[in-house]
N, C-alpha and C positions, 0 to 999 in steps of 0.2 A: 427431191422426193423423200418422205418418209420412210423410214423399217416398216410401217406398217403399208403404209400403196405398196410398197418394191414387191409386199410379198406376193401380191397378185398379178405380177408383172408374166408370170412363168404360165399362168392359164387362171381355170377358178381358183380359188382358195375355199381350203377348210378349216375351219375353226371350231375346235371342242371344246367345250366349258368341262370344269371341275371345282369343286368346292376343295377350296385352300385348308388341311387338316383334317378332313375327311378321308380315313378314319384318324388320325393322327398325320406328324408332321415327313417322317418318312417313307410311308405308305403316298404320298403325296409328291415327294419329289422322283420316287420308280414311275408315278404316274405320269406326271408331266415328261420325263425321258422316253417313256412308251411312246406316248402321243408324236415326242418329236420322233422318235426313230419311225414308225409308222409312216410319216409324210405329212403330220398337222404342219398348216403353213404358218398361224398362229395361232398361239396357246391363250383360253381368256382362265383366269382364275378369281375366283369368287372367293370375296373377303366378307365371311361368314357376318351376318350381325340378327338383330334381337325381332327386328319388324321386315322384314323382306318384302315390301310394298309389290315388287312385281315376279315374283316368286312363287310358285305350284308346290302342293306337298311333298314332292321329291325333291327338289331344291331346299326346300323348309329343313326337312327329316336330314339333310345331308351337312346341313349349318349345325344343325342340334348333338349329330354324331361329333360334327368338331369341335363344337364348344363342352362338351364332353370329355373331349381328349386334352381340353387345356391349350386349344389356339388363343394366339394374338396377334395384333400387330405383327410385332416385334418377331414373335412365332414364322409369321406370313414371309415374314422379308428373308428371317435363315432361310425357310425353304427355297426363296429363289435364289438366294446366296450358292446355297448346294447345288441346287439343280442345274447353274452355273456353268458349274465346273465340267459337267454332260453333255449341257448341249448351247448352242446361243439365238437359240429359234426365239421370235418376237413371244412377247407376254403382255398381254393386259391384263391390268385387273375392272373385274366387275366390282363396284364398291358404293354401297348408300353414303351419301354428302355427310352424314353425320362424322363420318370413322375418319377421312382425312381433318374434317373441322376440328374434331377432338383433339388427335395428333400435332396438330399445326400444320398449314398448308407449307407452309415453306420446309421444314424439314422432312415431309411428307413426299414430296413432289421430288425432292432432291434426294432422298433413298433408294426413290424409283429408277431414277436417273443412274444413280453410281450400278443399278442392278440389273438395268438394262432392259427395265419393266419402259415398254414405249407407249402406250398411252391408257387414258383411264376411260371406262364405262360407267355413268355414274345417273340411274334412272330415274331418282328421284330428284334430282335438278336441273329445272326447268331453265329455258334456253336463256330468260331477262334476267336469269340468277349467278350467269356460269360468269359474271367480273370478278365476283370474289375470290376465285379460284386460278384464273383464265392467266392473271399475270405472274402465276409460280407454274404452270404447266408449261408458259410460252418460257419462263426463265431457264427450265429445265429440259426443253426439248421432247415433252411428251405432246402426244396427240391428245385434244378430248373430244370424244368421239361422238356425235350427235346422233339420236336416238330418232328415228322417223315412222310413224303409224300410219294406217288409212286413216284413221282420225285425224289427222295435221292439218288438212284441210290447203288454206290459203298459208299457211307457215311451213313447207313444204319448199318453197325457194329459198326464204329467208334462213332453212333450217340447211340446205345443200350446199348455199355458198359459203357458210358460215366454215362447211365440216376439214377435220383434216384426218387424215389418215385412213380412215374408211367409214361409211356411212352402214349403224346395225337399222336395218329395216326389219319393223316389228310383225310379224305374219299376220295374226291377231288383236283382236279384243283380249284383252284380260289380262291371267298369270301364264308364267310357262308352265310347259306338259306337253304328253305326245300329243298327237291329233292326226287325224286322219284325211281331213279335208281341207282347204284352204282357197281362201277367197278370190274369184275369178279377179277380183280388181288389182290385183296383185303387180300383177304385165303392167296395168297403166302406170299406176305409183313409182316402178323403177323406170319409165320412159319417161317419168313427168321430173323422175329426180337428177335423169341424165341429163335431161335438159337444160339444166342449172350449172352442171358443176362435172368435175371429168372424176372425182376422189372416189372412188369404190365403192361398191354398195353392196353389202353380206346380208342376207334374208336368217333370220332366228326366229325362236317359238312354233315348239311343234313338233320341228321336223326329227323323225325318227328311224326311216328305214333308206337303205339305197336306193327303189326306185324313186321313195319321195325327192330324195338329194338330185338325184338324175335330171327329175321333170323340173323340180324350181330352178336349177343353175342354167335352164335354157335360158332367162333373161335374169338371175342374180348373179353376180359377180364370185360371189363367196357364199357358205351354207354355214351356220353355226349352229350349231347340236348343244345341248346341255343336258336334261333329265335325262335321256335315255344313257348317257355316259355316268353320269350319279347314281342311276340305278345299280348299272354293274359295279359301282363302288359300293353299295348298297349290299349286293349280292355276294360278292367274296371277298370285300373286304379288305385286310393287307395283305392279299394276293389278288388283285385287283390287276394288276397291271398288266399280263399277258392276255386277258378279255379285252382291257382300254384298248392294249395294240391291233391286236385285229379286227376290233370294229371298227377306231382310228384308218384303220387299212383298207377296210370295205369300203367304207365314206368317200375316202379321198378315190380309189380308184371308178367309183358311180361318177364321178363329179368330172375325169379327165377327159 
Protein backbone atom coordinates (compact mmCIF):
# COMPACT_ATOMS: atom_id res chain seq x y z
CA UNK A 1 0.00 0.00 0.00
CA UNK A 2 1.00 3.50 -0.80
CA UNK A 3 1.70 6.77 1.88
CA UNK A 4 -0.71 8.02 0.11
CA UNK A 5 -4.02 4.84 0.44
CA UNK A 6 -2.24 4.24 4.17
CA UNK A 7 -3.42 7.74 4.83
CA UNK A 8 -7.06 6.85 4.67
CA UNK A 9 -6.63 3.71 6.29
CA UNK A 10 -7.44 5.60 9.85
CA UNK A 11 -11.06 6.91 8.59
CA UNK A 12 -11.84 9.84 5.97
CA UNK A 13 -9.11 11.73 4.93
CA UNK A 14 -8.58 15.56 4.55
CA UNK A 15 -6.68 17.21 2.15
CA UNK A 16 -5.80 20.90 1.97
CA UNK A 17 -4.37 22.63 -1.08
CA UNK A 18 -1.93 25.59 -0.69
CA UNK A 19 -0.11 27.34 -3.29
CA UNK A 20 3.73 26.61 -2.96
CA UNK A 21 5.30 30.54 -2.05
CA UNK A 22 2.21 32.02 -1.49
CA UNK A 23 3.05 34.83 0.01
CA UNK A 24 6.65 33.67 -0.12
CA UNK A 25 8.68 30.64 0.75
CA UNK A 26 8.63 30.72 4.58
CA UNK A 27 5.29 31.88 5.11
CA UNK A 28 4.72 28.54 3.19
CA UNK A 29 6.45 25.92 5.05
CA UNK A 30 4.54 27.61 8.91
CA UNK A 31 1.82 26.65 6.53
CA UNK A 32 2.20 23.31 5.63
CA UNK A 33 3.37 22.46 9.60
CA UNK A 34 -0.22 24.17 10.58
CA UNK A 35 -1.94 21.96 8.21
CA UNK A 36 -0.01 18.92 9.46
CA UNK A 37 -0.26 19.59 13.24
CA UNK A 38 -4.02 20.31 12.81
CA UNK A 39 -4.80 16.64 11.61
CA UNK A 40 -4.30 17.21 7.43
CA UNK A 41 -3.89 13.62 6.57
CA UNK A 42 -2.35 14.83 3.16
CA UNK A 43 -0.88 17.93 2.36
CA UNK A 44 -1.46 18.78 -1.87
CA UNK A 45 0.81 21.89 -2.88
CA UNK A 46 0.39 23.80 -5.89
CA UNK A 47 3.41 24.49 -7.95
CA UNK A 48 2.48 27.94 -9.22
CA UNK A 49 2.71 28.31 -13.09
CA UNK A 50 1.70 31.12 -15.96
CA UNK A 51 -1.88 29.28 -17.40
CA UNK A 52 -3.71 27.38 -14.72
CA UNK A 53 -6.00 25.63 -17.09
CA UNK A 54 -8.27 24.39 -14.12
CA UNK A 55 -7.78 26.92 -11.65
CA UNK A 56 -10.62 29.83 -10.25
CA UNK A 57 -9.42 33.48 -9.49
CA UNK A 58 -8.41 32.55 -5.97
CA UNK A 59 -5.99 29.94 -7.01
CA UNK A 60 -4.93 32.31 -9.92
CA UNK A 61 -4.35 35.56 -7.60
CA UNK A 62 -2.42 33.03 -5.11
CA UNK A 63 0.16 31.74 -7.94
CA UNK A 64 0.62 35.46 -8.95
CA UNK A 65 1.26 36.57 -5.12
CA UNK A 66 4.12 33.68 -5.43
CA UNK A 67 5.53 34.50 -8.53
CA UNK A 68 5.85 37.84 -7.08
CA UNK A 69 7.76 36.67 -4.19
CA UNK A 70 10.33 34.90 -6.56
CA UNK A 71 9.05 31.10 -6.48
CA UNK A 72 10.63 28.38 -8.34
CA UNK A 73 11.22 25.15 -8.85
CA UNK A 74 14.09 24.91 -7.12
CA UNK A 75 12.29 27.44 -4.56
CA UNK A 76 9.34 24.63 -4.17
CA UNK A 77 11.56 21.85 -3.37
CA UNK A 78 13.70 24.06 -0.22
CA UNK A 79 10.26 24.54 1.03
CA UNK A 80 9.57 20.88 1.32
CA UNK A 81 13.18 20.21 2.22
CA UNK A 82 12.40 22.60 5.38
CA UNK A 83 9.12 21.63 6.21
CA UNK A 84 10.77 18.21 6.41
CA UNK A 85 12.39 18.69 9.15
CA UNK A 86 8.52 19.36 11.07
CA UNK A 87 6.71 17.14 9.99
CA UNK A 88 6.68 13.87 7.51
CA UNK A 89 2.79 13.94 6.63
CA UNK A 90 2.48 12.87 2.85
CA UNK A 91 2.73 15.83 0.23
CA UNK A 92 1.56 16.09 -3.24
CA UNK A 93 2.09 18.37 -5.64
CA UNK A 94 -0.68 19.87 -7.80
CA UNK A 95 1.49 20.62 -10.96
CA UNK A 96 0.65 21.56 -15.00
CA UNK A 97 2.78 18.78 -17.23
CA UNK A 98 4.67 21.71 -18.57
CA UNK A 99 6.85 22.43 -15.22
CA UNK A 100 8.07 18.68 -14.66
CA UNK A 101 8.68 18.49 -18.75
CA UNK A 102 10.75 21.70 -18.41
CA UNK A 103 12.72 20.32 -15.42
CA UNK A 104 13.35 16.93 -16.79
CA UNK A 105 11.23 14.08 -15.72
CA UNK A 106 13.80 12.13 -14.36
CA UNK A 107 15.46 14.46 -12.17
CA UNK A 108 12.09 15.85 -11.37
CA UNK A 109 10.49 12.71 -10.26
CA UNK A 110 13.63 11.73 -8.14
CA UNK A 111 13.69 15.21 -6.14
CA UNK A 112 10.25 14.23 -5.17
CA UNK A 113 11.30 11.10 -4.03
CA UNK A 114 14.54 12.07 -2.00
CA UNK A 115 11.64 14.74 -0.36
CA UNK A 116 9.34 12.59 0.38
CA UNK A 117 6.77 14.40 -1.98
CA UNK A 118 4.52 10.96 -2.83
CA UNK A 119 2.69 11.56 -5.65
CA UNK A 120 1.93 14.00 -8.36
CA UNK A 121 -1.57 15.78 -9.59
CA UNK A 122 -1.02 16.78 -12.86
CA UNK A 123 -4.62 18.20 -14.65
CA UNK A 124 -3.72 18.89 -17.70
CA UNK A 125 -2.51 15.45 -18.84
CA UNK A 126 -4.67 13.38 -20.13
CA UNK A 127 -4.74 9.67 -19.26
CA UNK A 128 -3.19 8.36 -23.42
CA UNK A 129 -0.37 10.88 -22.39
CA UNK A 130 0.70 9.97 -18.91
CA UNK A 131 3.75 7.22 -20.80
CA UNK A 132 5.94 9.88 -20.93
CA UNK A 133 6.00 10.47 -17.43
CA UNK A 134 4.51 7.18 -16.00
CA UNK A 135 8.11 5.34 -16.30
CA UNK A 136 10.16 8.05 -13.88
CA UNK A 137 7.04 8.10 -11.28
CA UNK A 138 6.90 4.17 -11.25
CA UNK A 139 11.05 4.59 -11.11
CA UNK A 140 10.68 6.73 -8.14
CA UNK A 141 7.89 5.33 -6.26
CA UNK A 142 5.49 8.17 -6.52
CA UNK A 143 1.81 7.91 -7.10
CA UNK A 144 0.23 9.63 -10.31
CA UNK A 145 -2.90 10.17 -9.28
CA UNK A 146 -5.84 10.06 -11.79
CA UNK A 147 -8.30 12.90 -12.10
CA UNK A 148 -12.03 11.73 -12.47
CA UNK A 149 -15.27 14.10 -13.55
CA UNK A 150 -19.11 13.40 -14.14
CA UNK A 151 -17.90 14.14 -17.53
CA UNK A 152 -15.58 10.78 -17.90
CA UNK A 153 -18.39 9.00 -19.07
CA UNK A 154 -17.34 5.44 -20.23
CA UNK A 155 -13.47 6.21 -19.12
CA UNK A 156 -14.45 6.11 -15.61
CA UNK A 157 -13.22 2.09 -15.34
CA UNK A 158 -10.38 2.52 -17.46
CA UNK A 159 -9.51 5.70 -15.45
CA UNK A 160 -9.98 3.62 -11.62
CA UNK A 161 -8.10 0.60 -12.55
CA UNK A 162 -5.52 2.53 -13.77
CA UNK A 163 -5.17 4.79 -10.38
CA UNK A 164 -2.64 4.50 -7.49
CA UNK A 165 -2.63 6.11 -4.58
CA UNK A 166 -5.92 7.94 -4.40
CA UNK A 167 -8.56 8.80 -6.87
CA UNK A 168 -9.21 13.21 -6.95
CA UNK A 169 -12.83 13.24 -7.99
CA UNK A 170 -13.67 16.44 -9.62
CA UNK A 171 -17.21 17.88 -7.97
CA UNK A 172 -17.86 20.02 -10.88
CA UNK A 173 -17.76 21.48 -14.34
CA UNK A 174 -15.27 23.99 -14.74
CA UNK A 175 -12.38 25.88 -12.37
CA UNK A 176 -12.12 25.75 -8.73
CA UNK A 177 -13.94 28.02 -6.31
CA UNK A 178 -16.28 27.85 -3.34
CA UNK A 179 -19.78 26.69 -4.32
CA UNK A 180 -22.58 26.01 -2.60
CA UNK A 181 -24.34 23.35 -4.34
CA UNK A 182 -23.20 20.08 -5.81
CA UNK A 183 -24.35 17.64 -8.23
CA UNK A 184 -26.87 14.96 -7.10
CA UNK A 185 -24.88 12.50 -9.31
CA UNK A 186 -22.21 12.53 -7.24
CA UNK A 187 -23.35 9.24 -4.90
CA UNK A 188 -23.34 7.49 -8.35
CA UNK A 189 -19.87 8.50 -9.83
CA UNK A 190 -18.02 7.24 -6.47
CA UNK A 191 -20.30 3.76 -6.51
CA UNK A 192 -19.52 3.42 -10.11
CA UNK A 193 -15.73 4.11 -9.16
CA UNK A 194 -15.77 1.63 -6.45
CA UNK A 195 -16.68 -0.63 -8.39
CA UNK A 196 -13.53 -0.77 -10.48
CA UNK A 197 -10.96 -0.46 -8.05
CA UNK A 198 -10.54 -0.54 -3.87
CA UNK A 199 -7.63 2.83 -4.20
CA UNK A 200 -9.49 5.94 -2.52
CA UNK A 201 -11.33 8.33 -3.88
CA UNK A 202 -11.11 12.19 -2.40
CA UNK A 203 -14.01 14.63 -3.75
CA UNK A 204 -12.36 18.38 -4.67
CA UNK A 205 -13.81 21.66 -6.20
CA UNK A 206 -15.93 23.60 -4.23
CA UNK A 207 -16.10 22.40 -1.04
CA UNK A 208 -15.76 25.08 1.55
CA UNK A 209 -17.45 24.94 4.82
CA UNK A 210 -17.80 21.94 7.52
CA UNK A 211 -21.17 20.97 6.95
CA UNK A 212 -20.43 20.72 3.20
CA UNK A 213 -17.29 18.36 4.17
CA UNK A 214 -19.75 16.49 6.57
CA UNK A 215 -22.45 15.70 3.84
CA UNK A 216 -19.86 14.73 0.83
CA UNK A 217 -17.62 12.28 3.04
CA UNK A 218 -20.93 10.22 3.55
CA UNK A 219 -19.87 8.32 0.27
CA UNK A 220 -16.14 10.29 -0.40
CA UNK A 221 -13.49 8.77 0.96
CA UNK A 222 -11.48 12.05 1.51
CA UNK A 223 -12.46 15.96 0.99
CA UNK A 224 -9.88 18.32 -0.62
CA UNK A 225 -10.47 21.99 0.11
CA UNK A 226 -8.11 24.51 -1.91
CA UNK A 227 -9.53 28.20 -2.43
CA UNK A 228 -11.21 28.70 0.65
CA UNK A 229 -7.59 27.70 2.31
CA UNK A 230 -5.85 30.44 -0.37
CA UNK A 231 -8.16 32.73 0.58
CA UNK A 232 -7.04 32.90 4.14
CA UNK A 233 -3.53 32.92 2.72
CA UNK A 234 -4.86 35.77 0.93
CA UNK A 235 -6.22 37.40 3.98
CA UNK A 236 -3.36 37.53 6.41
CA UNK A 237 -0.88 36.80 4.70
CA UNK A 238 2.63 35.72 6.49
CA UNK A 239 0.56 35.19 9.39
CA UNK A 240 -1.46 33.04 7.81
CA UNK A 241 -0.78 30.03 9.58
CA UNK A 242 -2.62 29.96 12.86
CA UNK A 243 -6.17 30.71 10.49
CA UNK A 244 -4.87 27.55 8.11
CA UNK A 245 -4.71 25.66 11.56
CA UNK A 246 -8.00 26.02 12.75
CA UNK A 247 -9.82 25.71 9.78
CA UNK A 248 -7.47 22.62 8.86
CA UNK A 249 -9.09 21.54 12.41
CA UNK A 250 -12.71 22.41 11.69
CA UNK A 251 -12.40 20.17 8.34
CA UNK A 252 -10.91 17.31 9.70
CA UNK A 253 -13.04 17.11 12.65
CA UNK A 254 -16.63 17.67 10.34
CA UNK A 255 -15.35 14.77 8.42
CA UNK A 256 -14.45 12.12 11.66
Amino acid sequence: MSKLSAAFTSGKAFIPFIVAGDPDKDSTVNNIVAMANAGADIIELGIPFSDPVADGPVIQAGDLRAFAGGISVDGIFDIVATARKQTARPIVFLTYANIPFKYGYDKFCKRCSELGVAGLVIPDLPYEEQDEIRPFTKKYGLDLIMLITLNSGDRVAKLAESAEGFIYVVSSEGITGERDEFDQRLAGLFAEIKAHTNVPAALGFGIHTPQQARDLSRFADGIIVGSAIVELAAQYGSKAAPEIGKYTAAMKAAIK
